[in-house]
N, C-alpha and C positions, 0 to 999 in steps of 0.2 A: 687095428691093433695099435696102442700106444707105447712110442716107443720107450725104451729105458731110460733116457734123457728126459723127456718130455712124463714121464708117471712121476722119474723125480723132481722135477718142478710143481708139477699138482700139489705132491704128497709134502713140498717146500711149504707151497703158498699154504696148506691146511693146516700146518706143526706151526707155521708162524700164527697163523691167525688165532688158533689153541693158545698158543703160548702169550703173545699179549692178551689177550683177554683174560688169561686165568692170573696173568700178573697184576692186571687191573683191578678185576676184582678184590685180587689177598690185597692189594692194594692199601686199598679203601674200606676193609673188611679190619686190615690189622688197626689204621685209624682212628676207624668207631671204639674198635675195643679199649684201646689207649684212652682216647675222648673217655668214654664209659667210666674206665676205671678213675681217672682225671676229675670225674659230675662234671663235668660241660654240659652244656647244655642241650636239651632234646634235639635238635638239628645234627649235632655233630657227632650222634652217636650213632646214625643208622646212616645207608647212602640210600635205602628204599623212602616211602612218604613215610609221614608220623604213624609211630605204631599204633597211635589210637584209631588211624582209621583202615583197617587191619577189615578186609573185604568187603567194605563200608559202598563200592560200585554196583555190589550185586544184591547184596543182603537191605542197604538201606533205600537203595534205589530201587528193588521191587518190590517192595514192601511198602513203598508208599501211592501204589497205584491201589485202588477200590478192592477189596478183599484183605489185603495186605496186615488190617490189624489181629487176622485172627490166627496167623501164621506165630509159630513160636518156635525160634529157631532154637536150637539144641545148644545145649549149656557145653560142651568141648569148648578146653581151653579157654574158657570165660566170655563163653560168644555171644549169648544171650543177653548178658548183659549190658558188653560191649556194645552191641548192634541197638538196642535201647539205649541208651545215654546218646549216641550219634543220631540217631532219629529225634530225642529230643532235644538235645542241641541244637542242630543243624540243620533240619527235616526239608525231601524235596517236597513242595508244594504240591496243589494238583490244581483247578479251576482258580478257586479262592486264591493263587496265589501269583497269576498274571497279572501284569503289571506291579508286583508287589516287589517290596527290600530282599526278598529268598527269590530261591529259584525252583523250576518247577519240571517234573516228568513231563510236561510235554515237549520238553527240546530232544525228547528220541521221534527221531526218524519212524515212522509207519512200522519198517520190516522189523526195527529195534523195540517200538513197543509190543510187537507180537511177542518177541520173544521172551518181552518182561512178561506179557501176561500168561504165556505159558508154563514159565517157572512160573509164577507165583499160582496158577490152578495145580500143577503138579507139585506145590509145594504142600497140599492139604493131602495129599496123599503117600508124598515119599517124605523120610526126615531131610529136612531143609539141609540138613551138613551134609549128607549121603547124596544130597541131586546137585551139591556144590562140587564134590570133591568127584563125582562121577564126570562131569561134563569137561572138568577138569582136566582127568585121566584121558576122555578120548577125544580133547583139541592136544594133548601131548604127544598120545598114539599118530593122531592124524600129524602131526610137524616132523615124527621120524619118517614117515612112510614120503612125506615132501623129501626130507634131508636122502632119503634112500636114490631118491630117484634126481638128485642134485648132482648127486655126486657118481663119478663115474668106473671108481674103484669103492673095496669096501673100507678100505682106510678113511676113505675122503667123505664116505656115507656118517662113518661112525661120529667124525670131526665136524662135518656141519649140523649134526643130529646134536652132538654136546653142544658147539657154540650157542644154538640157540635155543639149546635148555637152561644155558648155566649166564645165559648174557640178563645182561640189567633190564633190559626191557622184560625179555620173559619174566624175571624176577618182579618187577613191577608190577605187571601185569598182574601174578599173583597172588602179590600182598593186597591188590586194589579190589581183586575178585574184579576185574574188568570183562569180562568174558563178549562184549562185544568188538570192544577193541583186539582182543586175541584173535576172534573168528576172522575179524576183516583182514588183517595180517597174516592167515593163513591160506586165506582167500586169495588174495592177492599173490604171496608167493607160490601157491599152486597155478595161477593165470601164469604168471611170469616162466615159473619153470616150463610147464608147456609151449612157451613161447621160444623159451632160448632152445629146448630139443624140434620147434617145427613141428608139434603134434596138437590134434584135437585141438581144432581154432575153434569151434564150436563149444565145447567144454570149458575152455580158456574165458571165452565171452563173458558163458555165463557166472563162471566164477566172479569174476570182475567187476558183473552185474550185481551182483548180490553182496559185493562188497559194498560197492557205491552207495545200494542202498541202506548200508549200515554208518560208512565211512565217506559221503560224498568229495571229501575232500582230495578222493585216492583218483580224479579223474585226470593227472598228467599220467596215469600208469595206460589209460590208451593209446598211448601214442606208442610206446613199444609194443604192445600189445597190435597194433595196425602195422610197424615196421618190420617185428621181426619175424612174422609169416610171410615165408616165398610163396606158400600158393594158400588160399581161401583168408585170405588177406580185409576183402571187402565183405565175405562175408560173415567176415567175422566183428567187422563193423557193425554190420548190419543186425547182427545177433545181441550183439552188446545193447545197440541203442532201443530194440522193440522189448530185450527181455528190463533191461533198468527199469523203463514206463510203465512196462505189467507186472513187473514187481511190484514197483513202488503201488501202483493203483491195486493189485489185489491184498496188500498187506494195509493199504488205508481203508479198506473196505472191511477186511475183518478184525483192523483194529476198532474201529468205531463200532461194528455188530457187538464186540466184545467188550466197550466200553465206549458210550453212547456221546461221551465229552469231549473223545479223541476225533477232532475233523480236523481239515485243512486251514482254517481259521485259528485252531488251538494249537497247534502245528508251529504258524507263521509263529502268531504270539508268544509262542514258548520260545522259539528263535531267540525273536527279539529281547526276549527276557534275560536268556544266556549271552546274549552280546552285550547287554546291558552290565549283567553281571562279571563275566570273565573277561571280558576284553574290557572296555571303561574302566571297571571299578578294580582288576586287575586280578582276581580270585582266579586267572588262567594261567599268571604265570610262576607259579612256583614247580618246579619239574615241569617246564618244558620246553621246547628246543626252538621255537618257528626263530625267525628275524625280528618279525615286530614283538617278542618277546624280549629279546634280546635289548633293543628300542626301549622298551618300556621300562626294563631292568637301570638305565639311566636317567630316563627324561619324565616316565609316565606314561600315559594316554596324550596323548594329541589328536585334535581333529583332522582326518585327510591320513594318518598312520599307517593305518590300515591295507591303501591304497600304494601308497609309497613304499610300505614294506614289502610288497607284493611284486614288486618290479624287477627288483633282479631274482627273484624264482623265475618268474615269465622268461627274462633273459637267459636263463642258463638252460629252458627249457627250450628255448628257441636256438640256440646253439648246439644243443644236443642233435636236433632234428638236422639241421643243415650240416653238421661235420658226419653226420651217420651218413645222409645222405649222398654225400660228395668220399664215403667211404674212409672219413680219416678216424673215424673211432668203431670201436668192436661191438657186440651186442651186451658185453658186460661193465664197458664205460657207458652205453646206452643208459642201462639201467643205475648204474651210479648215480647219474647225472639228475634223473629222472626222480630216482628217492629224495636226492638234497632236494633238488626243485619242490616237491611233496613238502618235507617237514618245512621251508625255508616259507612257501608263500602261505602254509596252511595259519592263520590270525592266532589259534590256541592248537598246539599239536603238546598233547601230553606224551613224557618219555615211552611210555609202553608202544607207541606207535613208530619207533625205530627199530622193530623188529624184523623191517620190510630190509633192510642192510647187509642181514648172514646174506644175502643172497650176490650180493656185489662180491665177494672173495671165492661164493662157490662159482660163479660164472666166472671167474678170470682165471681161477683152475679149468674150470671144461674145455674154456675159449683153447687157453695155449695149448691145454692138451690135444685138441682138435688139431690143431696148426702145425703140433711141435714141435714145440718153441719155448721159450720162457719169458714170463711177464716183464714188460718194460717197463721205463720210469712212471711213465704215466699209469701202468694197472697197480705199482708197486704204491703209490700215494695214494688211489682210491682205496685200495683194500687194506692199506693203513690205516687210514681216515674214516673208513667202515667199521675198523675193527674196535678205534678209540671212542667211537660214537655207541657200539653194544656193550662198553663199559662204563664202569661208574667213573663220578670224578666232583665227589661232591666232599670236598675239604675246606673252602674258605664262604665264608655266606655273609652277606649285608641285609640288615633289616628283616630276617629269618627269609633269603633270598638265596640258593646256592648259586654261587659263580658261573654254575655247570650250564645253567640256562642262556649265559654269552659266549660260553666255550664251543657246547656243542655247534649253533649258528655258523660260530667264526669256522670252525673244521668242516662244514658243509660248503662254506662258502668259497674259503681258501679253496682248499683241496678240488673245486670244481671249476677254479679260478686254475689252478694249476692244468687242471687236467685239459681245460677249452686251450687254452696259451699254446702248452704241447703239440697238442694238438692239429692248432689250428696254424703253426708253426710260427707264431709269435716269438717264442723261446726256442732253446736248444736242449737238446738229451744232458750234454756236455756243458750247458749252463752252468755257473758258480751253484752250489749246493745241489747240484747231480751226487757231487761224491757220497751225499748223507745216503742217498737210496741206494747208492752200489754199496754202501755198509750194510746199511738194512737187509739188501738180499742176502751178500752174502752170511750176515747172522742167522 
């Protein structure tokens, strides 16, 4: 039973996290309008991408796998058209366009092209807006039913169920029509949440797994995922590593059945295409958060970038492991540390994939609630830093660049910078600038 003290600190940490975020938003919201009213320019009027490419992840990107031209998606809100002029514009390639100046559908993952081509056969059957806005509907359903079970009171259910309906990522997410990126983020936070409650380490696995095989980038989320089980721990290792393989190998098997040009040669090459594309040529960094985004946002591409930007993710991931281990951080700095590390090392991490975050403020309410207790300085800067990261903050821009893409970094980086120091007892509770978080709590 948790006590009165300890429900009001949950119920603190969730009213705060609500409360900045929704300040964030009007924020950036009030802004654009201004901007709008002002004609500034396209940038400054939305904090989401360019309206013009308004579900352009799902619509133009399945649409151009084989079948794809005979699909016509539904004139709502001008969508037909819309989704036409973006394909002719901009169109993902498909064979003809490896090694070419565009870029091309084969940089989805095996399990991600299954998925494309299953929308796109079900899209000859259901109206293409109705199999959008359904799939839509029940990756939303599916993020309350995570938030229900995050959260340990119904307050705290209701509050993480908003935050990450009404946070920037989600919102991205939905204007991009991104729905792989959603799934892996739900993914993952169903792995994660089973981990922080000790349940279904087998279930947890596979989640994980079948993220990876959408998101490979999501593999520092094993290591909590190995930590935070006290028992079936290994074999939940063990599940993770055999189901990724059979994943991956049974969705390259019926991807290719299903489209005969999709193999693991066309695979590699589409790779290389998109790193060609997005990382070199830079086409990855607008909206989004990594380091070497950030890097690029001043200097470019540089040879060796890549590599270098990747080193303090590894670092902080490797701090993570050794201060959990020696017991000086919780299982919800665990996962803090772990997300930054994620967006920090991952070369192109678009915004919609910091939706993996609600989840750091709803673990630091369970944790103290478990203990209680009330969050200290260090859960008080992660779940600030969580909270400023599922907002927008897209106000100043260079060379149609928002700032937002050095900011978010730098508050990953700090804020985990802060949290390892604390910690690891580098620093002091009572340190100069303590007193800003003993304001912040008590606001």
């Amino acid at each position: 039973m948790v006590g009165t003290g300890a429900q009001a600190a949950q119920e603190g940490m969730a009213g705060f996290a609500v409360k900045l975020l929704l300040k964030l938003m009007a924020a950036n919201l009030a802004f654009n309008i201004f901007a709008r009213l002002l004609g500034c320019e396209p940038a400054f009027t939305s904090f989401l991408f360019d309206p013009a490419g308004l579900f352009d992840d799902y619509y133009k990107f399945i649409l151009s796998f084989p079948g794809g031209a005979g699909v016509v998606p539904s004139d709502l809100f001008g969508l037909h058209d819309r989704i036409a002029a973006a394909i002719a514009t901009t169109p993902y390639h498909g064979v003809d366009g490896l090694g070419g100046a565009g870029i091309t559908h084969f940089l989805a993952p095996p399990l991600t092209a299954v998925i494309c081509l299953a929308n796109l056969a079900a899209m000859h059957i259901v109206d293409p807006a109705a199999l959008f806005v359904g799939i839509i509907a029940l990756m939303l359903v599916c993020w309350c039913s995570i938030a229900a079970r995050l959260g340990t009171t119904r307050y705290e259910s209701i509050a993480w169920a908003a935050i990450g309906l009404a946070s920037y990522p989600m919102l991205m997410m939905l204007s991009r029509g991104n729905i792989y990126a959603g799934l892996a983020a739900l993914l993952i936070c169903q792995s994660m949440s089973l981990a922080l409650r000790g349940k279904a380490p087998v279930v947890a696995a596979i989640c994980l797994a079948v993220a990876l095989n959408i998101r490979p980038n999501a593999a520092p989320f094993a290591v909590p995922l190995l930590l935070l089980f006290q028992t079936g721990r290994w074999r939940a290792l063990a599940v993770l590593a055999v189901a990724t393989a059979l994943i991956f190998a049974l969705s390259l098997a019926v991807a290719h059945a299903l489209y005969p040009d999709y193999t693991i040669g066309t695979f590699l090459r589409g790779l290389h295409n998109y790193r060609t594309r997005y990382i070199v040529d830079n086409w990855g960094l607008a909206y989004g958060s990594s380091l070497m985004g950030a890097v690029q946002f001043f200097a470019g591409y540089r040879p060796g970038v890549e590599a270098a930007a990747a080193v303090p993710a590894a670092l902080v991931m490797l701090a993570a492991v050794v201060l959990f281990l020696r017991r000086r951080i919780s299982a919800a700095l665990l996962l803090f540390l772990t997300c930054s590390a994620y967006c920090l090392g991952s070369s192109v991490i678009a915004d919609y994939h910091l939706l993996v975050f609600v989840l750091v403020p709803a673990a630091v309410a369970r944790q103290t609630a478990l203990e209680g207790r009330r969050p200290d300085t260090a859960e008080w800067i992660a779940c600030a830093a969580a909270c400023l990261l599922l907002g927008p903050k897209n106000y100043l821009f260079l060379h149609g660049f928002s700032w937002q893409v050095v900011l978010n970094p730098a508050i990953m980086l700090g804020a985990s910078l802060a949290v390892i120091a604390l910690r690891a007892g580098w620093i002091s509770a009572s340190a100069p600038g303590a007193g800003y978080w003993r304001a912040a709590r008590a606001a």
